[in-house]
KOLDOBA-934018 format. One record per residue (C-alpha): residue in one letter; y, z, x. Coordinates in pm, whole numbers. Each point is the difference from the previous one (the first is absolute). Last residue first. Layout:
BEGIN
 type      v      w      u
    A      Y      Z      X
...
# end
This chain:
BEGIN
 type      v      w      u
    X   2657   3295   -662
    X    113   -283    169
    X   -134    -27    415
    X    301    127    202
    X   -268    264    121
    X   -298   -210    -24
    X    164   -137    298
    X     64    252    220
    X   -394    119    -64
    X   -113   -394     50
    X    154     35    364
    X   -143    338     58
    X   -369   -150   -114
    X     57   -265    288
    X     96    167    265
    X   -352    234    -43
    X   -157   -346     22
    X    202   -148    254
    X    -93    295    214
    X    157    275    146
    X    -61    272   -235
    X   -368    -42     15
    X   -173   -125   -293
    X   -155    181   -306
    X   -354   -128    -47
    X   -132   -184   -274
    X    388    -55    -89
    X    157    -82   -304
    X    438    -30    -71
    X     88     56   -301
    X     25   -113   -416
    X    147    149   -295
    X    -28    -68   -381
    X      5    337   -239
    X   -106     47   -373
    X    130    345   -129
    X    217   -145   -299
    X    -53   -379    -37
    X    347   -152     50
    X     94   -306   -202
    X    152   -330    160
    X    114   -215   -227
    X     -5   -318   -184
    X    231   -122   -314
    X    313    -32    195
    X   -156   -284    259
    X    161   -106    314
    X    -85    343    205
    X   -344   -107    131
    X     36   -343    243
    X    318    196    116
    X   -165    294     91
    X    195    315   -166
    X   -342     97   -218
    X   -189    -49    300
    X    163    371    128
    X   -212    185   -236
    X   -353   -119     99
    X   -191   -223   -255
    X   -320      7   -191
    X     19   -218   -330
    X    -16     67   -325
    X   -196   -277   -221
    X    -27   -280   -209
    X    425     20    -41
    X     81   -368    199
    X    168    209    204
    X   -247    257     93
    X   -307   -298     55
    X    327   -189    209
    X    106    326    212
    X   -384     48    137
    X     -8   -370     53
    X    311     53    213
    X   -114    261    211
    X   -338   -113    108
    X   -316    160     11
    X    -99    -63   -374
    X   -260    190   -175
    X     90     55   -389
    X   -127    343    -36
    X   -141    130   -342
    X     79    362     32
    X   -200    310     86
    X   -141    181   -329
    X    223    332     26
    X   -215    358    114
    X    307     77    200
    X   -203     19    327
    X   -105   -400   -118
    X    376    -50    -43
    X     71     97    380
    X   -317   -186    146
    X     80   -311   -214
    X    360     19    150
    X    -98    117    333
    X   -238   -304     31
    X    239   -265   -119
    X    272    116    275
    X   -306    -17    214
    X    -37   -320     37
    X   -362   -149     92
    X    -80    -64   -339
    X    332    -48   -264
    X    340   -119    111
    X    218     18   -310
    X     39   -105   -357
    X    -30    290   -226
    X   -135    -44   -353
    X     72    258   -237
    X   -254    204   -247
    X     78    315    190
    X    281     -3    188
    X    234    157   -165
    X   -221    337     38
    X     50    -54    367
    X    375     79    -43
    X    299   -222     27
    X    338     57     62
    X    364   -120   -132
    X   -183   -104   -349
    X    135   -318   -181
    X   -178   -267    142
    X   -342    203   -119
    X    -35   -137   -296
    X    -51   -331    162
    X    186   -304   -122
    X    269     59    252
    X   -272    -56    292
    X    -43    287    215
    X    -71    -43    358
    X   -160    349    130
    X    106    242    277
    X   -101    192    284
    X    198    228    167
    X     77     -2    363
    X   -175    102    346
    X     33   -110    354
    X   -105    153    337
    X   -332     90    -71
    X   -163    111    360
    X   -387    -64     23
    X   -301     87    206
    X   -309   -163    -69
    X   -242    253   -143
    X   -120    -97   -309
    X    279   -133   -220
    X    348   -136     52
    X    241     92   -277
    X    216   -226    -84
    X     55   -344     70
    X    -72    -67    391
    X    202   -160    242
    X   -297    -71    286
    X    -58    102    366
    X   -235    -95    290
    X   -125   -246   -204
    X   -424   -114    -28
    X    -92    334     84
    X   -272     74   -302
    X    274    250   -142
    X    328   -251    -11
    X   -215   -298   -121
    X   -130    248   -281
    X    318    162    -70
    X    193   -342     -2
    X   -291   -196   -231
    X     64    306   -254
    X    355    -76    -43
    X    -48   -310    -49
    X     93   -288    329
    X    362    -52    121
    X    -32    -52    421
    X    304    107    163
    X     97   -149    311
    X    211    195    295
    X    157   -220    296
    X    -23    257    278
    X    216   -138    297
    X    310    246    -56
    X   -122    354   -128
    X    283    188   -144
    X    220   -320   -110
    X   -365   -222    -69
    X    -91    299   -244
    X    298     17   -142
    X     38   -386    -71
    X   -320     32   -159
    X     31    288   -229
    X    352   -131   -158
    X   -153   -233   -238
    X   -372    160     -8
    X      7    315   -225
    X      4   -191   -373
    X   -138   -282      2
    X   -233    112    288
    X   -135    247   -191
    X    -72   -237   -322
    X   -367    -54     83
    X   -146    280    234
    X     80    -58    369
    X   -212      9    323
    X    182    -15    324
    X    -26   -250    273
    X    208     84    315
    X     55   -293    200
    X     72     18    409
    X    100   -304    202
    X    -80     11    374
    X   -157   -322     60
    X    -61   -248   -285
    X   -289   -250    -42
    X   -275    277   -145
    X    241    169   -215
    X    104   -375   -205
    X   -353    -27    -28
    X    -70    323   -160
    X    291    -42   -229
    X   -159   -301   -156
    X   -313    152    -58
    X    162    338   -119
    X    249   -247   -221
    X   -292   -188   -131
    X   -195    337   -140
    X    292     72   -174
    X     35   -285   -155
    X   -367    -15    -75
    X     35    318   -147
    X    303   -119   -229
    X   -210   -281   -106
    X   -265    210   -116
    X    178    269   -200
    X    201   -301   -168
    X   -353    -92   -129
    X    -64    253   -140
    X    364      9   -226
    X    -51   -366    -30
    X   -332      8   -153
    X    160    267   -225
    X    199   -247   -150
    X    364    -74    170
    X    253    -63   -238
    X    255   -328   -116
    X    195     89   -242
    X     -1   -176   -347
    X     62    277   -206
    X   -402     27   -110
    X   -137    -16    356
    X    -34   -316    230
    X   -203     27    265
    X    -56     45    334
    X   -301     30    281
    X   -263   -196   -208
    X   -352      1    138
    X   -185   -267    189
    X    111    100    337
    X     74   -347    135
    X    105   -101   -341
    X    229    233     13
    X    151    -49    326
    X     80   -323   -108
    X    173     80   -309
    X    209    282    271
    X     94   -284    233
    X     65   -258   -293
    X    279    290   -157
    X    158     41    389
    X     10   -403     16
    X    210    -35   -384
    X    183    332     99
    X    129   -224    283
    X    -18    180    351
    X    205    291    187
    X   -196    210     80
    X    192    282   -196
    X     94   -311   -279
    X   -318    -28    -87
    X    -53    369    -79
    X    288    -22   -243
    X   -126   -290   -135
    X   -324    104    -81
    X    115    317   -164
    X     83    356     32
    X   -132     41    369
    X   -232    203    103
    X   -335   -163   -160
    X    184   -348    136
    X     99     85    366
    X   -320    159     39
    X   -223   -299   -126
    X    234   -236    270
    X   -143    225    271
    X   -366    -64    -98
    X     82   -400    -38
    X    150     33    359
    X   -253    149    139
    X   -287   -289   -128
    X   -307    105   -104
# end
């Protein structure tokens, strides 16, 4: 299978629309729209189709199959970083694990001040779920990782981020009106968020589950703006962070917003299987994403 057809299926289940994810190439929508047919047929399943409104949605081949392609990716840049190590002299890259949505969030500034207190380190961070960054973290395939909270087992762990979590409301929702939200609002209501191998979908079934409340129907989607379509189109809430809400992509629409969930948390740190020595560009490292995290929105 061609890379380029894998990279192309990205663009489109992240993007809102063909077009938009032709234009990111840049190609014609006409030549993006054959690439994905093609693909298709290839797999013999259909990636995206037309729902009731006329959008155009990833099916849950998709969703899978977006788990693939993103592993592959990953899997590419190791292979491709590997040879770029092998025919340079003296360069140093520090490869750190990162949960989906971390590096949104913690990685504009954390570069630059990792290059500024260790020049010649060039830092990448690998997204993969949440569960994927534990595991690669604990079996010793990173050094380091940017973890969503907690870290289990016994890999040692600093949180240096937390915030409130918070539900898109659509207006026709009963539940527009309310300024918080408990877990008995829940009940009955579909949430779109990240499902298996997230763990903001595990501490909400674990947290209603200690409640003795029937866990929710969950809409799994890993990325951001699918999450705000299923709330904005009203067929379900939708997880969000507080400080979304203000993104420009978010804050267009009057009759969507951002709901807090009383006692539900989002955080994330930095993951070690063994804490580093203070000299290192490890132990460097988790200082830089501490000053960070603390101009980070609350």
């Amino acid at each position: 299978m061609q890379n380029d057809r894998l990279d192309y299926f990205i663009l489109a289940y992240e993007s809102p629309n063909f077009s938009a994810a032709a234009a990111r190439i840049p190609m014609s929508p006409q030549g993006f729209s054959k690439a994905i047919r093609n693909l298709e047929k290839e797999l013999g399943v259909t990636l995206f189709a037309i729902d009731g409104a006329g959008q155009r949605r990833p099916t849950p081949y998709a969703d899978r199959f977006y788990d693939y392609a993103l592993s592959i990716r990953h899997e590419r840049a190791l292979l491709e970083r590997s040879f770029e190590q092998m025919s340079e002299a003296g360069a140093m890259e520090l490869q750190v694990a990162c949960s989906l949505g971390v590096a949104g969030l913690a990685g504009h500034n954390l570069k630059s001040e990792l290059q500024r207190r260790c020049p010649g380190v060039r830092l990448t961070l690998v997204e993969m779920p949440d569960d994927d960054c534990e595991r690669f973290v604990r079996e010793g395939f990173y050094n380091c990782g940017l973890l969503v909270s907690p870290a289990r087992g016994d890999l040692a762990f600093r949180e240096v981020y937390s915030t409130h979590v918070c539900l898109w409301t659509h207006r026709t929702n009963p539940l527009f009106s309310r300024n918080e939200l408990q877990l008995e609002d829940l009940v009955g209501q579909p949430i779109a968020m990240p499902g298996h191998g997230f763990k903001c979908y595990r501490r909400l079934v674990d947290r209603m589950e200690d409640a003795g409340l029937p866990a929710p129907e969950a809409i799994e989607r890993s990325e951001l703006i699918w999450i705000y379509e299923e709330a904005a189109q009203g067929r379900a809430l939708g997880f969000c962070l507080p400080y979304m809400e203000n993104l420009a992509a978010f804050s267009h629409r009057e009759d969507v917003r951002a709901i807090p969930v009383v006692g539900s948390r989002w955080g994330f740190g930095v993951v070690f299987d063994r804490v580093p020595a203070e000299d290192t560009c490890e132990a460097i490292f988790a200082q830089c994403v501490a000053a960070c995290a603390r101009e980070l929105p609350r």
